[in-house]
C-alpha positions as CSV (number, residue, x, y, z in Angstrom):
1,X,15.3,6.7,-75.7
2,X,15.8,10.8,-75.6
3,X,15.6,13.1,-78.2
4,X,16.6,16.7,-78.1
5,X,15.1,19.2,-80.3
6,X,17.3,21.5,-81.3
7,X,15.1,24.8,-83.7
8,X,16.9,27.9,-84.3
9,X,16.5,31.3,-86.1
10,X,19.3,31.8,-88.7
11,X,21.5,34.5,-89.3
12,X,23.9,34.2,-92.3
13,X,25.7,30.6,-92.1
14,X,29.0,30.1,-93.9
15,X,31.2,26.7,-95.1
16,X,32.8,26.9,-91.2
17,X,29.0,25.9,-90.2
18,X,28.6,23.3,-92.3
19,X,32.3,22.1,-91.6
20,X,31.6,22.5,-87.8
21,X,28.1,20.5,-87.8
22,X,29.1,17.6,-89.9
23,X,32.3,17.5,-87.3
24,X,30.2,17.4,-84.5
25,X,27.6,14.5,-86.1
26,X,30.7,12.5,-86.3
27,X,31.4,13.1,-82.7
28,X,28.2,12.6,-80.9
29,X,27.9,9.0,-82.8
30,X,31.7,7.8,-82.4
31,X,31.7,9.0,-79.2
32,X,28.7,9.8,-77.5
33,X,26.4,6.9,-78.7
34,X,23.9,9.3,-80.6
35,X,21.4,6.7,-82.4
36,X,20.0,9.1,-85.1
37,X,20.0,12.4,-86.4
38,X,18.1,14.7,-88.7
39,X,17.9,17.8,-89.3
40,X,15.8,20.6,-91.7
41,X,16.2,23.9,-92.9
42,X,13.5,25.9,-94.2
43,X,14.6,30.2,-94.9
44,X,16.0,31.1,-91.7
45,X,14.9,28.5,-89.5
46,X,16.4,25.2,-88.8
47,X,15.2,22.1,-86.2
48,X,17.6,19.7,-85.7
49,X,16.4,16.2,-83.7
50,X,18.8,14.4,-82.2
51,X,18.3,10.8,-80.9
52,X,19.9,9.5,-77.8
53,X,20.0,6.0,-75.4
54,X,20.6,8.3,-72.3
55,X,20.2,11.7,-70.4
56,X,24.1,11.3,-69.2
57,X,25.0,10.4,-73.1
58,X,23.3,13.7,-73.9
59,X,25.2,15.7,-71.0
60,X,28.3,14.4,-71.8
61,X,27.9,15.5,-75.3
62,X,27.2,18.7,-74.5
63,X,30.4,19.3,-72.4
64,X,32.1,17.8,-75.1
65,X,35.5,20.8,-75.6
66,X,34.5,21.4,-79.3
67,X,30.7,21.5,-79.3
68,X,31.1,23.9,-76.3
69,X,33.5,26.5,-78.8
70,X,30.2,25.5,-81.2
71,X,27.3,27.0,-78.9
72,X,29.7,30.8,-78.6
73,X,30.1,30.6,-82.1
74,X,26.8,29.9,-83.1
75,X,25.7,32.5,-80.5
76,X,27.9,34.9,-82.0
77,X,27.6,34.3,-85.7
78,X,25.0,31.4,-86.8
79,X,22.0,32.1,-84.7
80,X,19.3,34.8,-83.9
81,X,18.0,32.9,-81.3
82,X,17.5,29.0,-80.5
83,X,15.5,26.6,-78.2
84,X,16.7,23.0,-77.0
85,X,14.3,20.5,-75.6
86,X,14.9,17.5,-74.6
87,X,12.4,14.8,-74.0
88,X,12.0,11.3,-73.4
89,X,10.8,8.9,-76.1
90,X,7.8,6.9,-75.2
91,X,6.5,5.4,-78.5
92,X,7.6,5.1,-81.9
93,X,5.7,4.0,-84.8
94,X,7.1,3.4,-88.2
95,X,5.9,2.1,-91.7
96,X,7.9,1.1,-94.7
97,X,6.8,-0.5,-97.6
């Protein structure tokens, strides 16, 4: 399993970045076999894991036409300034009661 951490610096965000990300979820687990995804904002920063089965599910996904017309407008509009990491899962430890 993969996960890429996604943590950003905010500018102003607006409804068409909350319309665009929850379109995008959608997409990357109907079609690009995402497993989980979770995401935080705190003031003007965000981080945003995604969880994935493969390195070619996550390069697919991000070729995919409208997340590509995403990362300009985020660029552009949404973001200060971003990092992306992605690294392989090698343990996982959960509790529930």
């Amino acid at each position: 399993m993969y996960v890429v951490i996604f943590t950003a610096k905010l500018k102003q965000l607006d409804e068409g970045y909350y319309e665009t990300a929850a379109k995008l979820k959608e997409v990357a687990f109907d079609q690009y076999n995402c497993i989980k995804f979770v995401s935080c904002t705190e003031g003007d920063s965000e981080i945003s894991n995604s969880y994935w089965h493969s390195l070619e599910d996550i390069k697919n996904w991000k070729q995919h036409a409208d997340h590509l017309q995403a990362q300009e407008k985020g660029k552009r509009e949404w973001y200060e300034s971003y990092e992306v990491q992605v690294s392989e899962v090698l343990r996982e430890y959960k509790y529930s009661d």
